[in-house]
N, C-alpha and C positions, 0 to 999 in steps of 0.2 A: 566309178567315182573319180573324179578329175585331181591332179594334183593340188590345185585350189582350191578345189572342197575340201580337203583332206585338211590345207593348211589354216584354211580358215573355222575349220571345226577344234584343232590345235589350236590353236589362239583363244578362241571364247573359252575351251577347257581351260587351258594354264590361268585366264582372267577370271574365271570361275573361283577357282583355287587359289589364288592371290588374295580375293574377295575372301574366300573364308578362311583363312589363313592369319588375316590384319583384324578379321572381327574377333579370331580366338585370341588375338596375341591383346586387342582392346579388354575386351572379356575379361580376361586374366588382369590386364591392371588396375580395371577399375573394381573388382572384387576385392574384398576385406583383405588386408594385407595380414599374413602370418609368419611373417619372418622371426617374429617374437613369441609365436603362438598367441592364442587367445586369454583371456580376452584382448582387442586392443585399447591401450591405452592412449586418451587422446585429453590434453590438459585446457581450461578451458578459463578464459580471466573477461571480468567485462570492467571496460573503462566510462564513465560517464561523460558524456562531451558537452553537451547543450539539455537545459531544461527549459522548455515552455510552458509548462502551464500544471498545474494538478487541482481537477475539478474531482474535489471530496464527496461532493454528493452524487457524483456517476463513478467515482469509482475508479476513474482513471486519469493516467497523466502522459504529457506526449514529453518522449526526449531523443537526443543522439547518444547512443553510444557505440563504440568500438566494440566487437565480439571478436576474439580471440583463440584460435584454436592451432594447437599444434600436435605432430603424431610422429610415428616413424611407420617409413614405406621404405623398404631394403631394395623395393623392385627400382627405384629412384635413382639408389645409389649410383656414381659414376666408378669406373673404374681406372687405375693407375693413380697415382700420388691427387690428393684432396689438398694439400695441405695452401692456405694460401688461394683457394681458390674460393669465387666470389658464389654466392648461391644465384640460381637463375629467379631474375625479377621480373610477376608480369602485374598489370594495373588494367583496373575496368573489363575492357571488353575482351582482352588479350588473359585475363586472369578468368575470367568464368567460358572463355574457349579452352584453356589449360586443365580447367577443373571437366572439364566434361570429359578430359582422357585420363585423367587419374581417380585414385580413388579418395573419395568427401565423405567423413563422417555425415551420417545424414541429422544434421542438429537445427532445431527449428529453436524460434522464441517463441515457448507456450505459453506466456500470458499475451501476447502480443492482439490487437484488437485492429482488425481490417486492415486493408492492403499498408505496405512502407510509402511514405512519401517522398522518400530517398534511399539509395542505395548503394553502394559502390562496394568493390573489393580490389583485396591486394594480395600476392599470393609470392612465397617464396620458395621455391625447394632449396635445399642446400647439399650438395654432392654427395653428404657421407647418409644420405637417406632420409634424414631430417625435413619434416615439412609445415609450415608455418601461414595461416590462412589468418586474414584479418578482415572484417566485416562492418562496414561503416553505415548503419542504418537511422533513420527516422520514423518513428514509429509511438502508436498509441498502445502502453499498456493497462493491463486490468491490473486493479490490486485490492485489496481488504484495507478496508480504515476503520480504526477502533479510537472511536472518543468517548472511552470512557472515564478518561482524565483529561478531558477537553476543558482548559480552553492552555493547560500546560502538557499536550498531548503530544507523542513522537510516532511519526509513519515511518513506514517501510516502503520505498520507490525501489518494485523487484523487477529484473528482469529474468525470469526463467530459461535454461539453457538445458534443452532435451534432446537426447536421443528419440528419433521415431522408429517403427516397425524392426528395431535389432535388439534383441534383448539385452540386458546387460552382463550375459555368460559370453559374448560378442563383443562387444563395444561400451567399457566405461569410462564416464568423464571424471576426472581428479583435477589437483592445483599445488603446487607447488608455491616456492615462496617467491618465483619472478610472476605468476598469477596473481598473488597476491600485491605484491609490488604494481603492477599494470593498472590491477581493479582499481581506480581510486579516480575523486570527482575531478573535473575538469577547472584549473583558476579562473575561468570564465562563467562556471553553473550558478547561478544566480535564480530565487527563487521568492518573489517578494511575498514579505507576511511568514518566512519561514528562514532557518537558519540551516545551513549544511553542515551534516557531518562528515561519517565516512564511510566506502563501502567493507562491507561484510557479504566474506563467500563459506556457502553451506550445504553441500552436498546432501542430498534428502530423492533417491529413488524412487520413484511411481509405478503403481503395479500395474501389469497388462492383461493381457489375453492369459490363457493358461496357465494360468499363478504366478508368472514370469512378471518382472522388472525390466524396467528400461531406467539409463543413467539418465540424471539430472543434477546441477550446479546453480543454484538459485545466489544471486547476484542481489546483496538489498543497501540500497542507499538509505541512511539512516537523516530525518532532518525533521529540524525540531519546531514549532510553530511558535511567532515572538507574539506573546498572550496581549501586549498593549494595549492594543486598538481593538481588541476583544471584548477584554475585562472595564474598556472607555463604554464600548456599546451597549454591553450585554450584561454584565454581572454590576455593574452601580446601579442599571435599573432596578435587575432583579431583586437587589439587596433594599434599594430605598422602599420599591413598591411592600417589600416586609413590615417598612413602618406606618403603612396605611391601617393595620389590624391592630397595632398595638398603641396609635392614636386611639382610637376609638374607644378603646379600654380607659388610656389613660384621660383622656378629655374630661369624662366624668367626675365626681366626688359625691364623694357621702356626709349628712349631716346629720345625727339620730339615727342614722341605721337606714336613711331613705337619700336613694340617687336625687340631683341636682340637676343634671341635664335627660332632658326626655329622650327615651330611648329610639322613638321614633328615627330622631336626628343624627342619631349614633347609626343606625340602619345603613341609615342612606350614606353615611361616608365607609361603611364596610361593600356596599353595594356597588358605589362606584368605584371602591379599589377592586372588585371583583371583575367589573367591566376593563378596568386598566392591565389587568393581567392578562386576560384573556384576549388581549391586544397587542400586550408586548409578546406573550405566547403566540402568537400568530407571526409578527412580524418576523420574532427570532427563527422559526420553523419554515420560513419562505426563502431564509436566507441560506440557512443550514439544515438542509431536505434531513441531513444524515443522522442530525442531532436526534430528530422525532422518535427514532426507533432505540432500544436498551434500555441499558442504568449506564446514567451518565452523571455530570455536574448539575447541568442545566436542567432536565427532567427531575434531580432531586429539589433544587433549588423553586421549581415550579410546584411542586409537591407540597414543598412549605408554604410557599404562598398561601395555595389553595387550604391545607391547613391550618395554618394560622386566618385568614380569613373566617374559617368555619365554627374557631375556638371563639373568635372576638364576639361573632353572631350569636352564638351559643350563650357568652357571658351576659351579654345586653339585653337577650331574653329571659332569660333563671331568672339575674338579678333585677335586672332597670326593669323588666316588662314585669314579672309576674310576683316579685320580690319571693321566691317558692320557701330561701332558708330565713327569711323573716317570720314568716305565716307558720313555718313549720318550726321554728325553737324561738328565735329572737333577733330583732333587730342589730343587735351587738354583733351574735355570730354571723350574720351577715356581711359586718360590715369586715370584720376581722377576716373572714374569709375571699371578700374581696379585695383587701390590701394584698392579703399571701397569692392571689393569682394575678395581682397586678404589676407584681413584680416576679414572680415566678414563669409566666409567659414570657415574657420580654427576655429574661436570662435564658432559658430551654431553648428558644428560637436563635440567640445570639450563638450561644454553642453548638445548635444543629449545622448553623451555616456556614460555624469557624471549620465545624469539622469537614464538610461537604469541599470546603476549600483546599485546607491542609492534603485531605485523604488524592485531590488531584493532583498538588502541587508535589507532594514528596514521593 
C-alpha cells in the first residue's frame, strides 16, 4: 500500500468521524432539553390579528393570529458575562433553518382545518438560555356553535394549541400573566353582524395512546352577535305570523250560543297561515343551516306557531263546525266557554313567546 493510499484512506476515516460527530452533537440539541428536568415547560399565548369571515353553519372561521411560544434550552446558553447582551434574531427563512438545529416543542393548531394560507415566523434565542418562537399564521379553524340563545347568542372563535406524539410527563404547556397580556384581539379584528370581546386562555389536556396525556392551551375569542337585523328578519315575522291563529278565533262572534261567521272561512285563513309558516320555516333554515338542528329560540318559536295554528283549527271545528258543547249541554255553555278560550289562547301564546324570548336574552 502506497503512502497515498494510506493518506487518503486517513482522510475519508477522520471525514467519516467528523460526520458523526456534528450528527451526535445535532442529535443532542435538538432532543428534549433537560437542563431543568422534566417535564418541560414551554408557555404558550395566542394573539388575534385579522378575522375574515365565520361561516356558522360549517362550522368554521378563517383568521391571523400570532402563536406564541417560549421555553428554556441551557444547551443555548452563551457563556461569559450576558448582561446587556442582545438575544440572536432570525425572521422567515433564516428562523425555520435555525429551528431545524434546535430543539421545537412540537405544537400543532388542532382545530386547524386544511393547509395555512400564510405563514411566517420569527425566532429569538436570548444568551442566558431563554427561547422565544413566534408564529404568524392564516388559517381555517373548526369550532362548535351553540344557538341555543340565538338570535342573543355568544361563540367561542378557539384556536387549539397542542402538544403532538410527547406526552405531557415530557412537555406541558402553561401561561403566565405576560401570555395572558399577548393573548388579546387585534384594534383592527373587525367582524360584521358581531361584536368583539376578549380572549380567554384554558388549559384542558387530551388523552393519548396508553392512558397518557398530551398538553393543550385552548385559546377562545369570545364575540357577541348584534341581534338587529336578526330579530328585523326573523323574529317580527315569526311573531306576527302568531296572530294568523288567533285571528281566526277572534274574527268570529256568537249570538244565542250560535257562531256568525262560517267556519269554512275561518279554515282557509288558519290554512294559509299554515302555508305562510312553513315558508318562512324554509326560508329561515336556508339561511341558517345550523338553526335546524336542537332546542333553540326559533325551533321553539316555530313550535308555537304550528301550535297555535292546531288549537285555532281545533276551536273552528268543536265550536263553529259541529257546535259539539251546544248539542251536549247548551248553547250558553258554549258560548261562555268560547269567550274563556278566546282570551285565554291569545294570553298562553303571548307568554309562551315573552318567555322563549327572555330565556335567550338573559
Amino acid at each position: 500500500m502506497t503512502l497515498l493510499d494510506r493518506l487518503f484512506r486517513f482522510s475519508v476515516a477522520l471525514l467519516l468521524a467528523l460526520c458523526s460527530w456534528f450528527a451526535a452533537a445535532q442529535a443532542a440539541n435538538i432532543d428534549v432539553p433537560r437542563d431543568k428536568g422534566l417535564p418541560v415547560v414551554v408557555n404558550a399565548g395566542v394573539a388575534f390579528i385579522e378575522l375574515f369571515g365565520f361561516d356558522e353553519n360549517a362550522g368554521t372561521f378563517r383568521a391571523t393570529v400570532d402563536l406564541r411560544l417560549s421555553w428554556f434550552d441551557g444547551r443555548l446558553a452563551k457563556s461569559g458575562p450576558i448582561v446587556g447582551v442582545p438575544p440572536d434574531t432570525y425572521r422567515d427563512s433564516a428562523a425555520e433553518a435555525r429551528m431545524q438545529e434546535i430543539w421545537v416543542p412540537p405544537v400543532v393548531l388542532s382545530n386547524q382545518q386544511g393547509e395555512a394560507a400564510f405563514s411566517s415566523y420569527g425566532l429569538r434565542v436570548y444568551p442566558d438560555g431563554n427561547v422565544e418562537l413566534l408564529h404568524r399564521v392564516t388559517v381555517d379553524f373548526a369550532v362548535d356553535v351553540d344557538v341555543a340563545r340565538f338570535p342573543f347568542d355568544r361563540q367561542q372563535l378557539f384556536a387549539d394549541v397542542a402538544v403532538r406524539g410527547v406526552p405531557i410527563s415530557q412537555v406541558t404547556l402553561q401561561f403566565d400573566q405576560s401570555d395572558i397580556d399577548f393573548s388579546r384581539p387585534s384594534v383592527a379584528v373587525n367582524l360584521p353582524g358581531w361584536s368583539i370581546g376578549l380572549v380567554d386562555l384554558r388549559s384542558s389536556p387530551i388523552s393519548s395512546w396508553y392512558n397518557t396525556s398530551e398538553a393543550r392551551v385552548t385559546a377562545s375569542l369570545t364575540v357577541a352577535r348584534q341581534p338587529g337585523l336578526v330579530v328585523a328578519s326573523i323574529f317580527i315575522p315569526l311573531l306576527a305570523s302568531l296572530l294568523i291563529p288567533l285571528l281566526a278565533i277572534w274574527l268570529n262572534r256568537m249570538e244565542d250560543g250560535l257562531f256568525q261567521v262560517d267556519a269554512f272561512e275561518l279554515v282557509n285563513i288558519i290554512i294559509g297561515g299554515l302555508f305562510a309558516v312553513i315558508a318562512l320555516n324554509f326560508t329561515v333554515y336556508s339561511t341558517y343551516v345550523v338553526l335546524a338542528d336542537g332546542d333553540n329560540t326559533v325551533n321553539r318559536l316555530f313550535a308555537l306557531n304550528y301550535l297555535a295554528l292546531a288549537t285555532a283549527l281545533f276551536v273552528n271545528i268543536f265550536f263553529g263546525r259541529f257546535n259539539v258543547l251546544a248539542r251536549a249541554f247548551s248553547p250558553y255553555v258554549q258560548e261562555q266557554a268560547y269567550l274563556v278560550i278566546m282570551w285565554a289562547v291569545p294570553v298562553l301564546v303571548a307568554i309562551t313567546a315573552a318567555a322563549f324570548m327572555l330565556t335567550a336574552a338573559v
